[in-house]
C-alpha positions in Angstrom: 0.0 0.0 0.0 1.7 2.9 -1.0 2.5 5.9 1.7 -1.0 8.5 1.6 -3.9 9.7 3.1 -7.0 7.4 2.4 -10.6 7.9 3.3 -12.7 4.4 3.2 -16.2 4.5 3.4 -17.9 0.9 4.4 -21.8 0.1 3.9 -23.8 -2.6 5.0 -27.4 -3.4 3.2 -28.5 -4.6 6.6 -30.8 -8.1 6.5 -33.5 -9.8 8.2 -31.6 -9.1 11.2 -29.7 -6.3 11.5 -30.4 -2.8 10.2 -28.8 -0.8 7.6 -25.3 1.0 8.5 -22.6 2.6 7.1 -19.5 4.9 8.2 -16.6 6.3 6.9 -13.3 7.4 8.6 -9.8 8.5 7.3 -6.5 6.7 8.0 -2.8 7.7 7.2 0.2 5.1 5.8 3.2 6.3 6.7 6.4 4.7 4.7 8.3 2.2 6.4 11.1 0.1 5.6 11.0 -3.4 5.5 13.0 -6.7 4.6 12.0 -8.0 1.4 11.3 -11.9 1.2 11.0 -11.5 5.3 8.2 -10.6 7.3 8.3 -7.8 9.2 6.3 -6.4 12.0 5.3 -3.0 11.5 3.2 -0.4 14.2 0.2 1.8 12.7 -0.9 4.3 14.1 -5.1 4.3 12.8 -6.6 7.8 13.1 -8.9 8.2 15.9 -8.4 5.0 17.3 -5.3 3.7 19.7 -2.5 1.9 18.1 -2.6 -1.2 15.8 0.3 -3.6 16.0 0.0 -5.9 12.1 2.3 -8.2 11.0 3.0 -7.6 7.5 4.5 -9.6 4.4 6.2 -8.4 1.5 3.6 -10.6 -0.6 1.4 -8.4 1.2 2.5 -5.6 0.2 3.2 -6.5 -3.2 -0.5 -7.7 -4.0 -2.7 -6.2 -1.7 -4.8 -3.4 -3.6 -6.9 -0.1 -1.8 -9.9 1.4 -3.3 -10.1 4.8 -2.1 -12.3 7.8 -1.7 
């Protein structure tokens, strides 16, 4: 995921049980370095919320795609 600012918006249609819902909130990646073919254990800091501890892998990193706002 490349280094940014990116707002997600999330919406749920809601069923038989539940209600409809949806929220959005912001979040900022910050570049880090990391060991490639290794994986490496990364902090993030999520906005509005307390820090995250992820473990995350290069093949991660490499394939994982964002759609943002």
């Amino acid at each position: 995921m490349a280094a940014g600012e990116y707002d997600v918006t999330v919406n749920y249609l809601g069923d038989e049980k539940y209600f409809e819902s949806s929220n959005a909130t912001s979040f900022k990646v910050s570049k880090t370095d990391l060991i490639v073919g290794t994986d490496s254990k990364a902090t993030a800091n999520v906005v509005g919320q307390n820090m995250v501890n992820a473990i995350l892998s290069y093949l991660f990193l490499k394939t994982s795609t964002v759609k943002s706002t």
